[in-house]
N, C-alpha and C positions, 0 to 999 in steps of 0.2 A: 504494500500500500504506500503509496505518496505521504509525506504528511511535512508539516512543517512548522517548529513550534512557532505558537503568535502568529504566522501566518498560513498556521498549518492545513494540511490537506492529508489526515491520515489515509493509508485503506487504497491507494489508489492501483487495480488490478487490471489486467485486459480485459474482463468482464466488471466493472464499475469502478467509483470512487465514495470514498466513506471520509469525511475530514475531522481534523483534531487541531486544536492549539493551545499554545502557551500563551500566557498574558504578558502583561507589561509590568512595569513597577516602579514608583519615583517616588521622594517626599522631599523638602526642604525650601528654599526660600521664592522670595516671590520676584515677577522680573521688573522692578526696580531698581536692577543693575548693583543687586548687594553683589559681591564679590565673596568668594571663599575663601580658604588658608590658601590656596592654591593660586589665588590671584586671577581667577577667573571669571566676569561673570555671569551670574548665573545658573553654574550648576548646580548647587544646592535646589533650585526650584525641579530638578528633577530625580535626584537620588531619593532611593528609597522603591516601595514596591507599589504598582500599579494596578489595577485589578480591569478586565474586563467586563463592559457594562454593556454594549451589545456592539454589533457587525455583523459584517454580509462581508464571504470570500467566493472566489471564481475561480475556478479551474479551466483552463480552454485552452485549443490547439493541442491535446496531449496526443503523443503517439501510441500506434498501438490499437487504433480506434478506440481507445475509453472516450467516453462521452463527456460531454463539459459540466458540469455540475456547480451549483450557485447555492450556497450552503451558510448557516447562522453562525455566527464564532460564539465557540462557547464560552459563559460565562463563566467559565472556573480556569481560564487561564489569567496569570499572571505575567506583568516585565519586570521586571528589576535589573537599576538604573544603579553602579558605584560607579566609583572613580575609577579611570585610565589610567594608562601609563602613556601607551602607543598612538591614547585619543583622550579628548575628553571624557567620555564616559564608556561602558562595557556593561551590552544590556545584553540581559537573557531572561528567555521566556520558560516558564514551566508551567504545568498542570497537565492535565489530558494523558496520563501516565506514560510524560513521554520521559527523553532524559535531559529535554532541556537543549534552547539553541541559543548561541552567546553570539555579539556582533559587538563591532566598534565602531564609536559613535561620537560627532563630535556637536557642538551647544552654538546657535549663532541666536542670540535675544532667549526668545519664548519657544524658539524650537529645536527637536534632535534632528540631525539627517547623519546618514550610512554612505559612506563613499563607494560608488559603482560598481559593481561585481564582486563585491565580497559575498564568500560564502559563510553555511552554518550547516553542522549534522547535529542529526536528533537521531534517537532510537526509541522505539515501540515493540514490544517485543520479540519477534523475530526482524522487525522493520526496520532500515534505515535510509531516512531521508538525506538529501542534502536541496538546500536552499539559495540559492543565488538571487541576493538583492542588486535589483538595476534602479531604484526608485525607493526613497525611505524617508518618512517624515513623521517626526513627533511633536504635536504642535502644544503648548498649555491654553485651555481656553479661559478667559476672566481671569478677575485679578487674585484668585485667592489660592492657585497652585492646588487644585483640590481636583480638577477634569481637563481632558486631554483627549484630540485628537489623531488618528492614527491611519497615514494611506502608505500602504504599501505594494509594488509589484518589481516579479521577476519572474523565477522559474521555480520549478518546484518535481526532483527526479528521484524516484525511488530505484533505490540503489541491489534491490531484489528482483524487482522485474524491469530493471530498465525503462519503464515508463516518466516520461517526460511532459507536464505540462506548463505553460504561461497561468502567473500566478496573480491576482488584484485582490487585494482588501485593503476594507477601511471598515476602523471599530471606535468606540469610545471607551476612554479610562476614566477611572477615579482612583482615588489615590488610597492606599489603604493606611 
């Protein structure tokens, strides 16, 4: 099966597709341009863990003839947003019993973005996906660091059956 955390797509076989994902996760300051130890600002308004509040994901173009499938994201994924080294920040998604897919991430004002073709492997139990972001945005919405929106696309290839498809979501968070 395909799956990909946070913008996952578990399940995806040459006879269908079944999706899963990992949430989001951030807590801390608001974008008022405070600054962290790190001299940065902003990131505080997104560290800590995110929780999925609802979305809709796409699957399409997959090889294989699996079929395209337009699916709810669950509400029991989370992101979780620490500090970098390599970036600003290092987000990874868990829930949907996957084992989690980590990405690097950097802060410009109110929003996260992923730099172009970076990947992420998850596992599901026999499954393992791998995710390729071409398109990544974490936006905070208002001013109280508390919700967040989330558009994402790329690929999405299970690494079991070779099955490959183009990936689109977009979810909202809240902040836990």
């Amino acid at each position: 099966g395909v799956s990909s955390s946070g913008l996952s797509s578990s399940g995806v076989t040459a006879s269908g597709v079944g999706v899963t994902s990992s949430g989001v996760s951030s807590s801390g300051v608001s974008s008022s341009g405070v600054t962290d130890s790190g001299g940065k600002a902003g990131l505080a308004a997104f560290l800590g863990t995110w929780k999925t509040a609802a979305g809709v994901q796409t699957l399409s173009g997959c090889t294989q003839g699996v079929p395209d499938q337009h699916n709810t994201v669950p509400t029991t994924i989370e992101l979780v947003f620490m500090p970098g080294t390599a970036s600003d920040l290092v987000g990874t998604y868990t829930g949907q019993n996957s084992s989690g897919c980590s990405f690097l991430a950097n802060v410009s004002g109110t929003t996260v973005t992923v730099p172009p073709g970076q990947t992420c492997t998850e596992s599901s139990g026999t499954d393992t996906e791998v995710v390729t972001l071409e398109s990544y945005s974490f936006a905070i919405t208002g001013t109280a660091d508390t919700a967040a929106n989330e558009v994402a696309s790329g690929t999405v290839t299970d690494e079991t059956t070779s099955v490959t498809c183009d990936l689109s979501s977009r979810a909202t968070y809240t902040r836990m």
